[in-house]
N, C-alpha and C positions, 0 to 999 in steps of 0.2 A: 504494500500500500504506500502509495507517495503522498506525501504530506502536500497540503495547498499551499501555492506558491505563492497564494496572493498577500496582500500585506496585512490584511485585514485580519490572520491568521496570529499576527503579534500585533500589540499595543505600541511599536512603533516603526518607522518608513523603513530604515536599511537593513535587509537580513538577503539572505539565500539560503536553497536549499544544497545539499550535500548527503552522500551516503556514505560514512565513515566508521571505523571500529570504535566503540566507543562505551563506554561502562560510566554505571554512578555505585556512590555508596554514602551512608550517613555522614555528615561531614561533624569533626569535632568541636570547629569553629574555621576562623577564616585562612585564608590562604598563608603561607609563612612568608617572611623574606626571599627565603632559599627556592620557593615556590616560585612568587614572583620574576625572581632572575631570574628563572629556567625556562618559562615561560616568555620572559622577554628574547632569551637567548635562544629561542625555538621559533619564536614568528619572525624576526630579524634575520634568521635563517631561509624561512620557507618565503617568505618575502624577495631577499634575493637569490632563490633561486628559481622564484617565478616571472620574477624579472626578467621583458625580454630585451636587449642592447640596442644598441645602436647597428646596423651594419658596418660590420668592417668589410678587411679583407675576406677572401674567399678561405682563406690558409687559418682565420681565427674564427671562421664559424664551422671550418671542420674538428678543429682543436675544442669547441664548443659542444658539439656533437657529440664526441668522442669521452668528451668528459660527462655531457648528459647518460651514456649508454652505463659506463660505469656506476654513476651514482642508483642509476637506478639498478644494477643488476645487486650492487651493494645491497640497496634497499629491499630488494624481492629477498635475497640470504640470509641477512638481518632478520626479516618479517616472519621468515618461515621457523626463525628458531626460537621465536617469543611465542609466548602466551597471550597474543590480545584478542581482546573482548570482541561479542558480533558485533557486524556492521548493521549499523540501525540508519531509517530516514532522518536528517535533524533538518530542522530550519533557523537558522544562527543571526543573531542580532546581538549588536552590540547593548542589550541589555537583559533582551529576553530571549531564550532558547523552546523548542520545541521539539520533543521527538517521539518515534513511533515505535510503538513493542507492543503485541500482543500478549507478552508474558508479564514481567516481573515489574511491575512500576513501584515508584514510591507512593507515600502517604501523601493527601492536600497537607500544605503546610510545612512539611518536615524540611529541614536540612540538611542539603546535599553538596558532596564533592563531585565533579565530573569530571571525566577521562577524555579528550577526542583528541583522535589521532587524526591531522587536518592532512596530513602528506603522504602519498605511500610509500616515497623512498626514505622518509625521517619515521623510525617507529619510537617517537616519544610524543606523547600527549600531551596537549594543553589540558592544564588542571585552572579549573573555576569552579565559583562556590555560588547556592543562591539558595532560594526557600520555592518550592512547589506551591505552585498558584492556582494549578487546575490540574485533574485527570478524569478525562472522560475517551469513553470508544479505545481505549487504546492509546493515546496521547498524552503525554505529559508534558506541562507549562512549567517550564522554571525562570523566574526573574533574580536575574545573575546580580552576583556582589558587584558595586563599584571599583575596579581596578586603580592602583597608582596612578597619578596622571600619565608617566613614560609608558607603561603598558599598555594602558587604556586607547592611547594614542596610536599605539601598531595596533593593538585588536582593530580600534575602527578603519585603518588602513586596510588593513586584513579581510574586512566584511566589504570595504564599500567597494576594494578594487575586484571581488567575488561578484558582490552584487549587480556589477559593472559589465562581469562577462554574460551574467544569468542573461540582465536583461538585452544584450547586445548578440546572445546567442536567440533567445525571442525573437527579436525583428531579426535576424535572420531565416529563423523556420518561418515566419511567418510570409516571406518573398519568395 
């Protein structure tokens, strides 16, 4: 089941939807320091390397290539020797999150840590924290902790430069 793309789905404009590995569990409180950094030091990551360049020469987009084929065959050997969690529908906003499981949700209300693995060649997770807003049909609403301002600042990078291809991949199916 895919989650509704529309906006109307969250309580606020920039989100996308994604299907990625992803786990919750009771959270004990909020995020640590050490949380933080890693999480900064994980979307500054996937950031640039979603990053696409400038054209150069032909000799540095093969060098470019060559290094994409690696990271990701990395990424696949990596993937296959970890334990992550199913891949579930999410629809991600930089405040509110949404996702789809038939099985195991949380409580309305309770507090949670969350797992999602945003890259397939990076298998570490971004960890956020928030309280469960709603669960119905299979769906659970979580409205996400405030992040640091430096974090907060790449997640919303993160979301809007996604949200950017969602909808520019739209008006392409749509031609």
């Amino acid at each position: 089941m895919m989650i509704d793309s529309s906006h109307s789905t969250l309580g606020m404009g920039i989100s996308f939807a994604l299907s990625a590995p992803f786990g919750w569990r009771a959270a004990s409180g909020e995020l640590t320091a050490q949380q933080c950094e890693e999480n900064e030091q994980l979307l500054r990551l996937i950031l640039a390397l979603e990053e696409h360049p400038p054209e150069h020469s032909e000799e540095l987009a093969t060098l470019d290539f060559k290094l994409n084929i690696i990271m990701e065959l990395l990424g696949d050997l990596l993937t296959h020797q970890l334990d992550l969690p199913a891949t579930v529908s999410l629809r991600l906003g930089a405040t509110e999150l949404v996702w789809t499981d038939p099985g195991n949700l949380p409580a309305m209300g309770e507090y949670i840590e969350l797992s999602i693995y945003l890259h397939r060649t990076i298998p570490r997770p971004l960890r956020l924290c928030g309280r469960v807003t709603g669960v119905e049909a299979g769906h659970c609403h979580v409205e996400l902790d405030a992040l640091p301002e430096g974090l907060q600042d790449l997640f919303e990078k993160y979301i809007f430069t996604h949200h950017r291809r969602e909808v520019a991949h739209a008006r392409n199916s749509q031609s």
